[in-house]
C-alpha positions, -999 to +999 in steps of 0.1 A: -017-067-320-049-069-334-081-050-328-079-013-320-045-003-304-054+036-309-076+030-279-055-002-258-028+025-257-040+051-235-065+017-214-028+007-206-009+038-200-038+041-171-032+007-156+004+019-160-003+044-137-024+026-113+002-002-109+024+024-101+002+042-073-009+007-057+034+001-055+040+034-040+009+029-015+027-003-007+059+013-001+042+041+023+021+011+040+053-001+049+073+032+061+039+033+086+045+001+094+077+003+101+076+033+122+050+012+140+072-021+149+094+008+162+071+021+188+063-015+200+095-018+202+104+008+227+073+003+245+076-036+249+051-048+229+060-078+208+056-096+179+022-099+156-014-085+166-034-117+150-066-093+160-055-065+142-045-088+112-079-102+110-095-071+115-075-056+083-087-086+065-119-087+076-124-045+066-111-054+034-130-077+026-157-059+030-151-031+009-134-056-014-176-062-014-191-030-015-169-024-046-179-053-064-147-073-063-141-104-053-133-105-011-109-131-020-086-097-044-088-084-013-079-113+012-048-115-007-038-080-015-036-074+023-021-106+033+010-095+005+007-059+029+010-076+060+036-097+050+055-070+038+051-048+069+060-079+090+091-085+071+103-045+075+101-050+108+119-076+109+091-104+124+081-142+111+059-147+084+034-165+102+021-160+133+043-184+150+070-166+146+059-134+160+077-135+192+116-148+180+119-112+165+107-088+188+125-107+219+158-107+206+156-069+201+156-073+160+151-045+141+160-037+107+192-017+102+173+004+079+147+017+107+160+051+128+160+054+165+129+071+169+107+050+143+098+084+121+133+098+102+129+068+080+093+079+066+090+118+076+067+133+045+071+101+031+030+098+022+023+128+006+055+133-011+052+096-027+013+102-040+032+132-057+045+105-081+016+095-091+009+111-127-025+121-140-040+099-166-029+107-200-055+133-217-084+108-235-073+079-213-100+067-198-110+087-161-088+113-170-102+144-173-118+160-203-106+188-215-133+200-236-159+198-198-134+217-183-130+245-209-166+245-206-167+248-169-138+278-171-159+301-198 
């Protein structure tokens, strides 16, 4: 490796730790989402909501904006979200689909009665997980400022 891998080290242990939070915001996305295809279930609502997918696009892309990336990171991100949350609760891919599922009464084994047991805490305890960035990585915190701030 060539260059200055003093400072790539702690760049990647950050992105490290990123990946990891976007993969365990994922995962909670999908306990939600799950717990959510259970109360359609018991309430008889089926399938996809193509208005609420293209609103969650359409959000994202707009803060996808506001942020300065590229609407299309975040067209794609959430389509990978939706997917997921479509396949935990056991619906089609595509919007075709969306009624096969839900009118055969198909719902993963995984998901409890009530829709919550599956995910209770499940949000806060996962962002737990997430560590800190490494001390000098870049946006962690630095210790000198806060020794400062304590005297």
């Amino acid at each position: 490796m060539s260059g200055h891998p003093s400072l790539l080290a702690p760049l990647r242990l950050a992105i490290d730790g990123l990946d990891d939070g976007l993969l365990l915001l994922l995962a909670t996305r999908t306990h939600l989402a799950r717990a959510a295809g259970a109360l359609k279930s018991r309430s008889g609502v089926q399938g996809r909501d193509a208005r609420r997918e293209v609103e969650v696009l359409r959000r994202g892309q707009g803060l996808a904006r506001r942020l300065g990336m590229a609407p299309q990171t975040a067209h794609g991100v959430l389509r990978l979200a939706i997917g997921e949350a479509c396949r935990a609760q056991g619906l089609g891919s595509d919007l075709d689909q969306s009624t096969a599922a839900g009118a055969a009464g198909i719902m993963p084994a995984h998901v409890s009665n009530d829709g919550f047991s599956a995910m209770h805490g499940l949000p806060v305890s996962l962002l737990r997980l997430v560590p800190p960035p490494a001390a000098g990585a870049i946006g962690a915190p630095d210790s000198r400022r806060e020794q400062g701030a304590r005297a």
